[in-house]
N, CA, C and O of each residue as an XYZ file, in Angstrom:
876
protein
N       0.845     -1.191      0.000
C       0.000      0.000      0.000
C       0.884      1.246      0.000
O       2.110      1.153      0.046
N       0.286      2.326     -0.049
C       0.936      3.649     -0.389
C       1.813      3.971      0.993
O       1.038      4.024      1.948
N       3.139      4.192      1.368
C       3.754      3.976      2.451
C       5.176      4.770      2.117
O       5.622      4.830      0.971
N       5.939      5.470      3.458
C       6.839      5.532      2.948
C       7.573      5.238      4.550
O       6.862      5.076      5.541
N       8.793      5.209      4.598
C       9.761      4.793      5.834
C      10.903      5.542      5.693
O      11.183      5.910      4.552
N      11.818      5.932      6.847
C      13.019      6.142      6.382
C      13.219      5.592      7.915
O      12.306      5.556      8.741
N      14.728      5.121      8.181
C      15.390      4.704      9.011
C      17.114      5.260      8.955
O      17.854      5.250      7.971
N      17.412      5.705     10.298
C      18.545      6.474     10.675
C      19.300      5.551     11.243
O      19.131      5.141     12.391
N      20.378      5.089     10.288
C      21.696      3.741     10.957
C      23.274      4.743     11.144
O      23.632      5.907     10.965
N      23.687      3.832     11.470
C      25.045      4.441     11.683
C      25.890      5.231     10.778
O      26.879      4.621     10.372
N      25.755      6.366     10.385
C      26.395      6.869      8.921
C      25.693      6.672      8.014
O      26.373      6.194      7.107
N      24.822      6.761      7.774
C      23.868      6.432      6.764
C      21.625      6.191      7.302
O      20.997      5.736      8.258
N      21.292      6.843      5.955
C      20.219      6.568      6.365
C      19.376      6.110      4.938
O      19.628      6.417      3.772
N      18.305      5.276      5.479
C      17.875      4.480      4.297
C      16.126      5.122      4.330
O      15.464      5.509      5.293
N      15.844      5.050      3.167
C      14.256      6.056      2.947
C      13.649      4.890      1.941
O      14.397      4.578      1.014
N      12.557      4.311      2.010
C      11.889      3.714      1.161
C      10.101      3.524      1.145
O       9.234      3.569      2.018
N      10.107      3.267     -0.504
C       8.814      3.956     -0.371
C       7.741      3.435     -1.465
O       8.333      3.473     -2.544
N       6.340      2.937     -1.668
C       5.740      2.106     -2.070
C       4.450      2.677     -2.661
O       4.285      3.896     -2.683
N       3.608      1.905     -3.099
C       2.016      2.093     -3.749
C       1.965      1.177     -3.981
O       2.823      0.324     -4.206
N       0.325      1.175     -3.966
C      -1.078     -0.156     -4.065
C      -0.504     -0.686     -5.274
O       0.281     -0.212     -6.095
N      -1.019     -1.647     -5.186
C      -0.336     -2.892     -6.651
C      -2.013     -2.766     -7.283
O      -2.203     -2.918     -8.489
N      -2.970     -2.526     -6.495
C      -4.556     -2.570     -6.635
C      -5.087     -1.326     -7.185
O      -5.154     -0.330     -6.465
N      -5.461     -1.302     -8.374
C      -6.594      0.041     -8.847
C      -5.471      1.344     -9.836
O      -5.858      2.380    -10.377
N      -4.581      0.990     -9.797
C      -3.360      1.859    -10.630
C      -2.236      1.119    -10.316
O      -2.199      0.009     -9.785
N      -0.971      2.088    -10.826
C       0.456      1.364    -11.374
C       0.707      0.404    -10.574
O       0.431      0.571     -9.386
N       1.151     -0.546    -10.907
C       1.776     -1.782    -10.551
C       2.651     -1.501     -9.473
O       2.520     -1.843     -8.297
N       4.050     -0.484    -10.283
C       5.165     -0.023     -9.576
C       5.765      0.813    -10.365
O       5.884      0.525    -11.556
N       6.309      2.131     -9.808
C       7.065      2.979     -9.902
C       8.053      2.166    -10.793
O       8.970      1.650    -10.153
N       8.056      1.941    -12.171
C       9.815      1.198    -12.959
C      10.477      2.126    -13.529
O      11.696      2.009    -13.655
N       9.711      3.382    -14.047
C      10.295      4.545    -14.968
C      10.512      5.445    -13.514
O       9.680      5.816    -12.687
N      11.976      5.623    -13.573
C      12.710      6.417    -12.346
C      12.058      8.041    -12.218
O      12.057      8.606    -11.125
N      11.678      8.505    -13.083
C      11.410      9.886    -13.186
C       9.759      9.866    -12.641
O       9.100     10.900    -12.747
N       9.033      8.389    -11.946
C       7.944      8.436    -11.276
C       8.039      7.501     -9.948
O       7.119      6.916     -9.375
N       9.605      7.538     -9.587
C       9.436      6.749     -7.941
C       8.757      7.748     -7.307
O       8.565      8.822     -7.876
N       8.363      7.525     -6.179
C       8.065      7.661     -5.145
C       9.465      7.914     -3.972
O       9.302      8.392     -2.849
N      10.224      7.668     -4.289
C      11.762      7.897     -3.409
C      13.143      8.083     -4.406
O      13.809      7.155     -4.865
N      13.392      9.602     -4.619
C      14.017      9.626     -5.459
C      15.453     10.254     -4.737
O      15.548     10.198     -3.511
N      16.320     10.723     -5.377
C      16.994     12.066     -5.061
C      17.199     12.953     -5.311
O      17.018     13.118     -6.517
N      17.744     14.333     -4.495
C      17.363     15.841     -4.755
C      18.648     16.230     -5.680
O      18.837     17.096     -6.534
N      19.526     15.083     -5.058
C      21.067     15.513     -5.383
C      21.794     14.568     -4.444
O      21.292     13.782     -3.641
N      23.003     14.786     -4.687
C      24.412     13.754     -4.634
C      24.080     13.020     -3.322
O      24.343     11.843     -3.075
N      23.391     14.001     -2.433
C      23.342     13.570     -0.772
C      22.203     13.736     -0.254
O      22.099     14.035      0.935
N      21.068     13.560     -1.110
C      19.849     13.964     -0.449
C      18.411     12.894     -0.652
O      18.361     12.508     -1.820
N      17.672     12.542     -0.099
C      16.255     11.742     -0.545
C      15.244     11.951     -0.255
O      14.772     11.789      0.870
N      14.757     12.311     -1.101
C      13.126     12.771     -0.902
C      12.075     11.322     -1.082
O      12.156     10.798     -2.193
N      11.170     10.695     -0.139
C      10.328     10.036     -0.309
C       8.990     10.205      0.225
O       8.835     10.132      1.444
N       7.898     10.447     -0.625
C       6.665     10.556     -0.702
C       5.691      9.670     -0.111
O       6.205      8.606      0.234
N       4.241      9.774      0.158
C       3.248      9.124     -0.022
C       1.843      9.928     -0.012
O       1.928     11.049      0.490
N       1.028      9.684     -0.312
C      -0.563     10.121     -0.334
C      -1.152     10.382     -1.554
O      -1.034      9.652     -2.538
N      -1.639     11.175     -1.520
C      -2.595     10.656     -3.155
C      -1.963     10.983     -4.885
O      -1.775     12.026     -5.513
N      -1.854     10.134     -5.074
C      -1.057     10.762     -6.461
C      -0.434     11.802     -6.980
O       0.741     12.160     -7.049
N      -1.635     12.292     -7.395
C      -1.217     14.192     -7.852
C      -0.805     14.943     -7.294
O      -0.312     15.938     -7.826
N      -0.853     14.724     -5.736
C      -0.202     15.525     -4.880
C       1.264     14.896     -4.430
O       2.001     15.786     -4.005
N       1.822     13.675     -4.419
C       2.915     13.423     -4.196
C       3.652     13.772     -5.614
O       4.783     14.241     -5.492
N       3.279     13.644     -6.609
C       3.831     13.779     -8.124
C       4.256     15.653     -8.455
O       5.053     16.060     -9.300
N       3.305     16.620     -7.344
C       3.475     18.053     -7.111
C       4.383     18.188     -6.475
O       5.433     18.684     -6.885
N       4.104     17.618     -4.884
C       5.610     17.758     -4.504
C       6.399     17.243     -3.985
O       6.727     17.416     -2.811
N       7.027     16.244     -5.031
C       8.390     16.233     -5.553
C       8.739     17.186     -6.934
O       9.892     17.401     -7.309
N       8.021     17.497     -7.335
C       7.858     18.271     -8.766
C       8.855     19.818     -8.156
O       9.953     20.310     -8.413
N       7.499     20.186     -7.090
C       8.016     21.900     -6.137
C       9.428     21.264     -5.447
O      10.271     22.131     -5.217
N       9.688     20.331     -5.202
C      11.316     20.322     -4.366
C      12.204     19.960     -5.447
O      13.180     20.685     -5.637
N      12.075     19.260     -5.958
C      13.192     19.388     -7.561
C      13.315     20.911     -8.036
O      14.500     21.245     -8.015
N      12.509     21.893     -8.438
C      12.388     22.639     -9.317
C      13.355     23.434     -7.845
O      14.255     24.014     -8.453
N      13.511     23.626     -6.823
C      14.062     24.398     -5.816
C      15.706     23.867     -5.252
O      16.435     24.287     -4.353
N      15.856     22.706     -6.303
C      17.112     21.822     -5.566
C      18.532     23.020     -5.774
O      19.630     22.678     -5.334
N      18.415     24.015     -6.274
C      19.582     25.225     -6.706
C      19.783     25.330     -5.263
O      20.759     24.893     -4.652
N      18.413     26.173     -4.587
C      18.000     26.346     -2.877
C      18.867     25.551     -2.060
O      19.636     25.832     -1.140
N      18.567     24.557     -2.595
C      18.755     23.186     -1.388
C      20.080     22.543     -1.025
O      20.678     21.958     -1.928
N      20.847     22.602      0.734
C      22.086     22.617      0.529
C      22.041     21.174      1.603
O      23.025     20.461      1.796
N      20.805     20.971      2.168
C      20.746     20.186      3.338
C      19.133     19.755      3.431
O      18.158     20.327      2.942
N      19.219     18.342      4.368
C      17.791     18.072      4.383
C      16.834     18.545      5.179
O      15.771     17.925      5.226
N      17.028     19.823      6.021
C      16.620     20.828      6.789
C      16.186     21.719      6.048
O      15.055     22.146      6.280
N      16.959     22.263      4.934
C      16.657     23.255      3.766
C      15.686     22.502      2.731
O      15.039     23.186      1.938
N      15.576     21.097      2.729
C      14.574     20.423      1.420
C      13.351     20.699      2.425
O      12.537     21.560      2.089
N      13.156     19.934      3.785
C      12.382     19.782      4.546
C      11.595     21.151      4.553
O      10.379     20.986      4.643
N      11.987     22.394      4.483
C      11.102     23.607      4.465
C      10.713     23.885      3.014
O       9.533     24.095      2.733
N      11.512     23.892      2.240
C      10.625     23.717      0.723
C      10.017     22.730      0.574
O       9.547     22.674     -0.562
N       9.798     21.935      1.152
C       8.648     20.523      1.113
C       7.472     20.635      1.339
O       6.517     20.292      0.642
N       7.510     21.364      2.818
C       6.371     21.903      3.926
C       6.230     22.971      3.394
O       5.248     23.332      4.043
N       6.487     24.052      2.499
C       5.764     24.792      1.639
C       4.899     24.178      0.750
O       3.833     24.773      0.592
N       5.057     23.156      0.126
C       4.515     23.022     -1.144
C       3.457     21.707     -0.762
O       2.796     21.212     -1.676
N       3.335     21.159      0.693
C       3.134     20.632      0.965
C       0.893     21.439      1.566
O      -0.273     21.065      1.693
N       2.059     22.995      1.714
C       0.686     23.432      2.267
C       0.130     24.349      1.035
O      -0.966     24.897      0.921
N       0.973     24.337      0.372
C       0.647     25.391     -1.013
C       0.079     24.416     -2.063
O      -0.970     24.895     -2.492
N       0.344     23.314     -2.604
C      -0.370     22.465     -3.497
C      -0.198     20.909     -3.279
O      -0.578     20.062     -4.087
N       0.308     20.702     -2.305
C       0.135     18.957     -2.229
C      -0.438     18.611     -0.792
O       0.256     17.954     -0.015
N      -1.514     18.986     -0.489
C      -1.827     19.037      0.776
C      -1.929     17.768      1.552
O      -1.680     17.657      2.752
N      -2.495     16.400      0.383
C      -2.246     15.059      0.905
C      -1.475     14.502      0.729
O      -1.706     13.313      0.509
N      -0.332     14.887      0.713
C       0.959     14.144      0.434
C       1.877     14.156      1.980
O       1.826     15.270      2.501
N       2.458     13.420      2.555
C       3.167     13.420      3.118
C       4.927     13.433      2.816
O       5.162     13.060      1.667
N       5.796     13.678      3.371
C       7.461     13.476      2.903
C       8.309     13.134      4.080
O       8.079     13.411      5.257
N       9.287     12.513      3.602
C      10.502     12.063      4.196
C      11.706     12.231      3.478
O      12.034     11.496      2.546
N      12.557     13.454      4.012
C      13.661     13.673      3.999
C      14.818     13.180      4.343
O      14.944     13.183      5.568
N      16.142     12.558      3.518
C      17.276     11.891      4.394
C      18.295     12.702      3.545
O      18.126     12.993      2.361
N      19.224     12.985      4.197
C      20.475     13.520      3.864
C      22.133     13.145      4.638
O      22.350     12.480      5.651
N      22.869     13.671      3.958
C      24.350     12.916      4.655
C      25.110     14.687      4.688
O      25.038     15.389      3.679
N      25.614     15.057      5.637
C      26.247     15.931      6.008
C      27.795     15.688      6.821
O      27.968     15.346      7.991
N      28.920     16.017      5.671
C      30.224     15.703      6.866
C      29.969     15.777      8.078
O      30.073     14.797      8.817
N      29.531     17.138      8.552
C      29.836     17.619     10.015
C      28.640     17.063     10.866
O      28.836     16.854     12.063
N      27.369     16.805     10.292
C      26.515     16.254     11.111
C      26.286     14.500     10.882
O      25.771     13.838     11.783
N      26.699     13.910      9.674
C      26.151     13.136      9.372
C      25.308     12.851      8.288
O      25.370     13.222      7.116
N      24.052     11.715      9.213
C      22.810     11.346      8.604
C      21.813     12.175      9.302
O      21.691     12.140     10.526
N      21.250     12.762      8.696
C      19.683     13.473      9.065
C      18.713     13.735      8.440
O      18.834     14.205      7.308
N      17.479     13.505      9.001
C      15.972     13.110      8.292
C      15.048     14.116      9.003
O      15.289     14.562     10.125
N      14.085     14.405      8.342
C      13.143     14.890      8.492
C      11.938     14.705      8.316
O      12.384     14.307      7.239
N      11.032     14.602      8.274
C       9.254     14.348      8.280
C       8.564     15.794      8.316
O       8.639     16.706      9.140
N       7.675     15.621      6.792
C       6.945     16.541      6.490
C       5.703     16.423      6.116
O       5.520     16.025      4.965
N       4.337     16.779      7.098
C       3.284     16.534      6.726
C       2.616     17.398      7.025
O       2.968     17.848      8.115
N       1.694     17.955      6.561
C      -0.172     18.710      7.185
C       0.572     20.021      7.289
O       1.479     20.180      6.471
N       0.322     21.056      8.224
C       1.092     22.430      8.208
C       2.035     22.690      9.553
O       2.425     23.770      9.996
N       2.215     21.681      9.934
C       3.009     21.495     10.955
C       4.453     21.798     10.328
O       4.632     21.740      9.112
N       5.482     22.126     11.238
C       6.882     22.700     11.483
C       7.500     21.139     11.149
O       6.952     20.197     11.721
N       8.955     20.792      9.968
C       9.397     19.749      9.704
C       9.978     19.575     10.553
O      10.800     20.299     11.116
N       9.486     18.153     10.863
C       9.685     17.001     12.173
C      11.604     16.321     12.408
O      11.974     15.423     11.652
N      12.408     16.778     13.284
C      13.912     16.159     13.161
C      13.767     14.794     13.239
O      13.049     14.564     14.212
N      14.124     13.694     12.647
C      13.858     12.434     13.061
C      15.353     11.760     13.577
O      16.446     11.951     13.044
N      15.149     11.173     14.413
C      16.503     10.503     15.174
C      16.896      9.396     15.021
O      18.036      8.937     15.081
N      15.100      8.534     14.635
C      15.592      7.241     14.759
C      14.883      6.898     13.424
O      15.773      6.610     12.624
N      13.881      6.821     12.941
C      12.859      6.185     12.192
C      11.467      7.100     11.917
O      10.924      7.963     12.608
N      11.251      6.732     11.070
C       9.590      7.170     10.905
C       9.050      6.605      9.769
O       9.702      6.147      8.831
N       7.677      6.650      9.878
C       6.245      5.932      9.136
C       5.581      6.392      8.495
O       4.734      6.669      9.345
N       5.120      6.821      7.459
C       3.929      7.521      7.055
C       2.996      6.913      6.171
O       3.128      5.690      6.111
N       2.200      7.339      5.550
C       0.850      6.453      4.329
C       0.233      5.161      5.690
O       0.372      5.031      6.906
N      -0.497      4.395      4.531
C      -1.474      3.304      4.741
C      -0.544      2.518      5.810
O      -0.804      2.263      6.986
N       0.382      2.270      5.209
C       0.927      1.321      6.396
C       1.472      1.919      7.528
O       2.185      1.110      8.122
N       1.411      3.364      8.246
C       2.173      3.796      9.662
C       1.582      2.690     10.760
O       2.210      1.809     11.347
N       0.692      2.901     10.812
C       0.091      2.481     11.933
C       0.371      0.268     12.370
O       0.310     -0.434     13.380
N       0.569      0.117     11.353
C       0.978     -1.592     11.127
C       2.824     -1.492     11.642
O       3.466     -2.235     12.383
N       3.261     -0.196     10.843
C       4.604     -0.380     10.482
C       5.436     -0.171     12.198
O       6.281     -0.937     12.660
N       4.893      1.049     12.856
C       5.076      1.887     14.060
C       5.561      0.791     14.432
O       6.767      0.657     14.221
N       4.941     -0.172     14.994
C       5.238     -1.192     16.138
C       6.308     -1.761     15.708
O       7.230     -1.683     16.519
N       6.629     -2.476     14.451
C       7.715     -3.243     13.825
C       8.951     -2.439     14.200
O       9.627     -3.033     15.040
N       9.327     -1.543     13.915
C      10.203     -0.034     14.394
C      10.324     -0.091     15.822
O      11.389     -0.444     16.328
N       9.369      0.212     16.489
C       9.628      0.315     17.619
C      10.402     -0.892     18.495
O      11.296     -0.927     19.340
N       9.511     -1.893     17.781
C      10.515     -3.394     18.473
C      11.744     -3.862     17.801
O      12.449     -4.578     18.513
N      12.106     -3.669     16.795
C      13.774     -3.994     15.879
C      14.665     -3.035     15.385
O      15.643     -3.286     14.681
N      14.264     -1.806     15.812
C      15.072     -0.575     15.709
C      15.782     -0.401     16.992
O      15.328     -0.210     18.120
N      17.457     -0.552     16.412
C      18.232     -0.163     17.522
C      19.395      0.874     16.884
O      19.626      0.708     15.686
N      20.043      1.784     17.485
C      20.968      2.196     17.211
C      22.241      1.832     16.428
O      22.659      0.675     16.482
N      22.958      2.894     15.607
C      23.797      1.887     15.061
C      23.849      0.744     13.957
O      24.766     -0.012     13.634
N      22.687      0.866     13.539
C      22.299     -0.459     12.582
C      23.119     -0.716     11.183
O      23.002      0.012     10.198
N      23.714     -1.525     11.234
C      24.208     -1.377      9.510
C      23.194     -1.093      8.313
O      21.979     -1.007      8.496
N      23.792     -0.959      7.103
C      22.529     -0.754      5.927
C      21.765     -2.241      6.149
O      20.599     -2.297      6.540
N      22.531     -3.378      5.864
C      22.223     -4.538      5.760
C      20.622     -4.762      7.004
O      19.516     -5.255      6.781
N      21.156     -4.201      8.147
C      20.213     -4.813      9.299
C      19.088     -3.685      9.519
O      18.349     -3.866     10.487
N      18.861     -2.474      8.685
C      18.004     -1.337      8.442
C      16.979     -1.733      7.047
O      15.789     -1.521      6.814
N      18.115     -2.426      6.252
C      17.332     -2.747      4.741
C      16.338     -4.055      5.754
O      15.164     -3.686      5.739
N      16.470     -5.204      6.458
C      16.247     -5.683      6.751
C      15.084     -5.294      7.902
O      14.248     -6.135      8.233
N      15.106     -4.010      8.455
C      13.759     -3.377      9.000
C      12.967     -3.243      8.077
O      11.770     -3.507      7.968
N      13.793     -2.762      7.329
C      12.730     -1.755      6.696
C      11.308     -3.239      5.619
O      10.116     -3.017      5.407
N      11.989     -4.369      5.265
C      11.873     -5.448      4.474
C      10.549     -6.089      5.663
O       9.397     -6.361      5.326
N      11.022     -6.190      6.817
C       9.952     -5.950      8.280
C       8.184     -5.570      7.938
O       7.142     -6.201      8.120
N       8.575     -3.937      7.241
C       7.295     -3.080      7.477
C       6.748     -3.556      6.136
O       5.605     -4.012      6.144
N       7.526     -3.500      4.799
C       6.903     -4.147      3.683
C       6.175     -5.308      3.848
O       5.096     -5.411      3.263
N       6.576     -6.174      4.528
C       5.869     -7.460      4.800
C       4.161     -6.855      5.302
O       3.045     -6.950      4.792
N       4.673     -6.263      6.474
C       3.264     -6.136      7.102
C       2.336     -5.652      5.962
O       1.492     -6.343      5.390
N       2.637     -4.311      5.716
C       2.291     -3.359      4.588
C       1.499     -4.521      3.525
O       0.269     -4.476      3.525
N       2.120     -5.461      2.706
C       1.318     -6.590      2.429
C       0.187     -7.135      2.625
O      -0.635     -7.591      1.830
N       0.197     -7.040      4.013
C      -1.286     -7.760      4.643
C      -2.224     -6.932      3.936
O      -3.357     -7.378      3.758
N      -2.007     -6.125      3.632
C      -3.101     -4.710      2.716
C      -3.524     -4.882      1.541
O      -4.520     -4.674      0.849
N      -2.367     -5.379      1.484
C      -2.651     -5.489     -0.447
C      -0.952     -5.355     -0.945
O       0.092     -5.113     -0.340
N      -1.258     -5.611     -2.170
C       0.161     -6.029     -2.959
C       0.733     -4.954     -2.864
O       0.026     -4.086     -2.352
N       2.250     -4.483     -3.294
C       2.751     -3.494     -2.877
C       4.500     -3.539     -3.301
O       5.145     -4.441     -2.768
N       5.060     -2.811     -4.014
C       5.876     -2.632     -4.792
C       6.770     -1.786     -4.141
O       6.353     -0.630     -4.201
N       8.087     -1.907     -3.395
C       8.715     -0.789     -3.298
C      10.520     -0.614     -3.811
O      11.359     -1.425     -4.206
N      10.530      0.546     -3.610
C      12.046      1.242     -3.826
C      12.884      1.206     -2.484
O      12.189      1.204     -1.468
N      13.512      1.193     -2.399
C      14.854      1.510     -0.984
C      15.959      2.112     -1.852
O      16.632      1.781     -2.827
N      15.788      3.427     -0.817
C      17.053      3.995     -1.401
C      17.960      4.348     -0.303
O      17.353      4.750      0.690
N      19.557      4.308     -0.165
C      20.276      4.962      0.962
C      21.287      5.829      0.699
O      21.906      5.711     -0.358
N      21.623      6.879      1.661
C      22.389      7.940      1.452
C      23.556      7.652      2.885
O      23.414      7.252      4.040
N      24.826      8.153      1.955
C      25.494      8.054      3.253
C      26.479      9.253      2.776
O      26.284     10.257      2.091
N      27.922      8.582      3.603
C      28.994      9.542      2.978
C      29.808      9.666      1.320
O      30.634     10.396      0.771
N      29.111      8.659      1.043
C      29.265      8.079     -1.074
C      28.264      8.839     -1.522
O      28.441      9.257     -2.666
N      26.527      9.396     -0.607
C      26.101      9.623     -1.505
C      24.890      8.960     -1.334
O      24.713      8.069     -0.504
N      23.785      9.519     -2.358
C      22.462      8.693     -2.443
C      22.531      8.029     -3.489
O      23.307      8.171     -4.434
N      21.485      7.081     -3.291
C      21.717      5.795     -4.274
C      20.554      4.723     -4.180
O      19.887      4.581     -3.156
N      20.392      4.079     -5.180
C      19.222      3.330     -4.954
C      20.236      1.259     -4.338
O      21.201      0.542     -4.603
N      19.298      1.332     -3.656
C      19.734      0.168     -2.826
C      19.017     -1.441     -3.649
O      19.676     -2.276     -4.269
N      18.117     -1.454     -3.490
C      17.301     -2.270     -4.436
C      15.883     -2.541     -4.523
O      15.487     -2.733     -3.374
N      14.792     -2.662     -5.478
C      13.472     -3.009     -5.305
C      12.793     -4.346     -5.200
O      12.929     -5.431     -5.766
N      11.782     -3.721     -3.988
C      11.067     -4.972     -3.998
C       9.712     -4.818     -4.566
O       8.800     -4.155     -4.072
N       9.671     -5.798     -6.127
C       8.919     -6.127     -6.702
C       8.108     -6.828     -6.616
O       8.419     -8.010     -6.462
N       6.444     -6.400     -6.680
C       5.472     -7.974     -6.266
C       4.593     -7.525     -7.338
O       4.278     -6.336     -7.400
N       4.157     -8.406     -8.218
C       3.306     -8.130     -9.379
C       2.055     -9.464     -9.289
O       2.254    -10.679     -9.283
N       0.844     -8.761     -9.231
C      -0.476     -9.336     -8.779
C      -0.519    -10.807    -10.132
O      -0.146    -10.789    -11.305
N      -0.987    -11.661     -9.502
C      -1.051    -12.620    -10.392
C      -2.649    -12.940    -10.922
O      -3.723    -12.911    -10.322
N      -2.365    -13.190    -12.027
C      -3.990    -13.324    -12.940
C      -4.306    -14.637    -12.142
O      -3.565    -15.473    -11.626
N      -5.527    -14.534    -12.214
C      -6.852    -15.819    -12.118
C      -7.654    -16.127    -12.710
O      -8.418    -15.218    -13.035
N      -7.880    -17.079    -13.048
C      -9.123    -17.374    -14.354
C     -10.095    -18.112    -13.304
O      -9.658    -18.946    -12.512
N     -11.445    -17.739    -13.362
C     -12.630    -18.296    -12.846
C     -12.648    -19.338    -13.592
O     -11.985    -19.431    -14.625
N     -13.535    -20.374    -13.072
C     -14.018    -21.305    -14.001
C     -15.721    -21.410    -13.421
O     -15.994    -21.407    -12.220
N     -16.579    -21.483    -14.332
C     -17.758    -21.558    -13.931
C     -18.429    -22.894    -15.143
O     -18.010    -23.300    -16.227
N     -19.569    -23.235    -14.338
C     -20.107    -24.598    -15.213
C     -20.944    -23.793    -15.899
O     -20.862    -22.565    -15.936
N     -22.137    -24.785    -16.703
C     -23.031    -24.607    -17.545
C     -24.165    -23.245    -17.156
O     -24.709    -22.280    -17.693
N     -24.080    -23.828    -16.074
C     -25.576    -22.793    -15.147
C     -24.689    -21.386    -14.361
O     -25.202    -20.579    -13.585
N     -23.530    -21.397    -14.737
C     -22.594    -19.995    -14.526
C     -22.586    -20.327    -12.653
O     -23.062    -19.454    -11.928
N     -22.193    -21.226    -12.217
C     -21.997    -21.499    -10.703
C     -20.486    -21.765    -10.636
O     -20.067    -22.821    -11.109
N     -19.671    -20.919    -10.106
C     -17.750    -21.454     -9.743
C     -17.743    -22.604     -9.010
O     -18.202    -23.086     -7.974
N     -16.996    -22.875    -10.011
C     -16.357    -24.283     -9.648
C     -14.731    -24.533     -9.381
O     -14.212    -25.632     -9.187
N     -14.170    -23.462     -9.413
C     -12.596    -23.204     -9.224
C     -12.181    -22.691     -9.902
O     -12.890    -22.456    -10.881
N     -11.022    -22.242     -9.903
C      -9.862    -21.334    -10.622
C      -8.817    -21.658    -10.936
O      -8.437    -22.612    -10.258
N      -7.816    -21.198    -11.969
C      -6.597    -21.705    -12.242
C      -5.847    -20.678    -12.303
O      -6.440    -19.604    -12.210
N      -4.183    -20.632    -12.490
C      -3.532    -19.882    -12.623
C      -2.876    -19.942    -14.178
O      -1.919    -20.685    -14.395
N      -3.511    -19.034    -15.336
C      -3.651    -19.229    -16.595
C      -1.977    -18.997    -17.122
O      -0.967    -18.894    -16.426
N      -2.100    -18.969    -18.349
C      -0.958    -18.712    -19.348
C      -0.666    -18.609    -20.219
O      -1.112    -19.561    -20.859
N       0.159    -17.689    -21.110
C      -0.031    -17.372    -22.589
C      -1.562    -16.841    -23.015
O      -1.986    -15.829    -22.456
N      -2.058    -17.253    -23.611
C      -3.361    -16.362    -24.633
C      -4.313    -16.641    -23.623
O      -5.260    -15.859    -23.704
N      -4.439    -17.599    -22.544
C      -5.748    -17.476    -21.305
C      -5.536    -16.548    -20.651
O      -6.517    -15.897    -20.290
N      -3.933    -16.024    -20.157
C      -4.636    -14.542    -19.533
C      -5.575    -13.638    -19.565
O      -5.970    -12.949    -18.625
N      -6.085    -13.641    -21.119
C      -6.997    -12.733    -22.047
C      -8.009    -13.508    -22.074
O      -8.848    -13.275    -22.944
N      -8.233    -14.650    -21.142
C      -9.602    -15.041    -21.540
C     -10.327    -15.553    -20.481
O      -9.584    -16.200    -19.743
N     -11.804    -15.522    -19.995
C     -12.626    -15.440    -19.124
C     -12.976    -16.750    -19.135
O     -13.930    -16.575    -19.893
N     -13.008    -18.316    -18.856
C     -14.588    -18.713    -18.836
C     -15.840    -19.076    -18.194
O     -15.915    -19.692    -17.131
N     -16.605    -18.754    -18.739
C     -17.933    -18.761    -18.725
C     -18.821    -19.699    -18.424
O     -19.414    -20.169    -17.453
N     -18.691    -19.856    -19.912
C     -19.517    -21.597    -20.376
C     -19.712    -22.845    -19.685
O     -20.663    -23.456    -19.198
N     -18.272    -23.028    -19.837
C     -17.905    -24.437    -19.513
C     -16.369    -24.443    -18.830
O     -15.295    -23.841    -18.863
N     -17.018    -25.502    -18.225
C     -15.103    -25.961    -17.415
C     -14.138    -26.127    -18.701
O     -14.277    -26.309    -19.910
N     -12.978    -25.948    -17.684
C     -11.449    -26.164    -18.987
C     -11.502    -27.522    -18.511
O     -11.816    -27.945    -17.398
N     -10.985    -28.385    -19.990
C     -11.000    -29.966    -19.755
C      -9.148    -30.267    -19.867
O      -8.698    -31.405    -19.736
């Protein structure tokens, strides 16, 4: 479901971020429509909430990345555009700074952008995800054992419905995409008898994807 995460590890912080496999795109594959992209060399912006408004702003924080020197500085052009034209969109900011590090931010509703220390949740899945975080988030985490939280909340996130995501991490190299997790809904073919009553289903192939039946059972 529509979701985004970021998690704060040791030198590095990892941001990842998803949509319904149900009722529109499958998954974000053409990069210039993730949902968790970057601003620049050291920065990640990841989205969630209703389409047009997450697709605005990231649109308003790209078009401002000249502005943008830190994820404190994205985080307030976010929460502008957040209250100026993407009002249901939520954001998550991660950035890598010599002197400070890794630092994140959370941007939603017209509230002041949120410092994050350890983790945060937003979209369909917060409320599933919160707890997972709260119990396997520890300080210090390598990418490996953060990608592995974060792999945690996707699972749950699942229980929802199918769900496609990006992980991306930023450290002192830089932002970068880490890898996707792909889940693509699988076809079903009904089968119904004479008098149109189901009688089971199969998992079709080749030219039955495209085909319904009706009539009669497959022999």
């Amino acid at each position: 479901m529509d979701s985004v995460f970021g998690v704060v590890g040791g030198g590095f912080a990892v941001v990842a971020a998803g949509t319904s496999a149900a009722g529109r795109s499958v998954v974000f594959i053409n990069p210039d429509n993730d949902r968790v992209t970057s601003l620049g060399s050291k920065l990640l912006l990841g989205v969630s909430g209703v389409p047009g408004d997450c697709l605005r702003l990231r649109d308003e924080v790209r078009a401002s990345t000249s502005k943008i020197h830190s994820a404190a500085a994205a985080a307030d052009v976010a929460r502008g555009a957040v209250i100026g034209c993407a009002q249901s969109a939520n954001a998550v900011i991660a950035g890598y700074d010599k002197a400070e590090g890794p630092t994140m931010y959370a941007v939603g509703g017209t509230a002041p952008p949120e410092r994050v220390e350890q983790y945060r949740t937003a979209g369909c899945g917060a409320g599933l995800c919160t707890a997972v975080m709260e119990n396997h988030y520890r300080p210090g985490m390598t990418v490996k054992e953060a990608v592995a939280l974060v792999d945690r909340c996707i699972k749950e996130v699942r229980r929802l419905g199918l769900a496609s995501f990006v992980i991306m991490v930023v450290d002192k190299d830089g932002a970068r995409e880490y890898t996707r997790r792909i889940l693509r809904p699988k076809a079903v073919i009904e089968i119904k008898s004479s008098q149109g009553t189901p009688i089971g289903t199969m998992q079709p192939s080749g030219y039955e994807l495209f085909v319904r039946f009706k009539g009669f059972p497959l022999k």
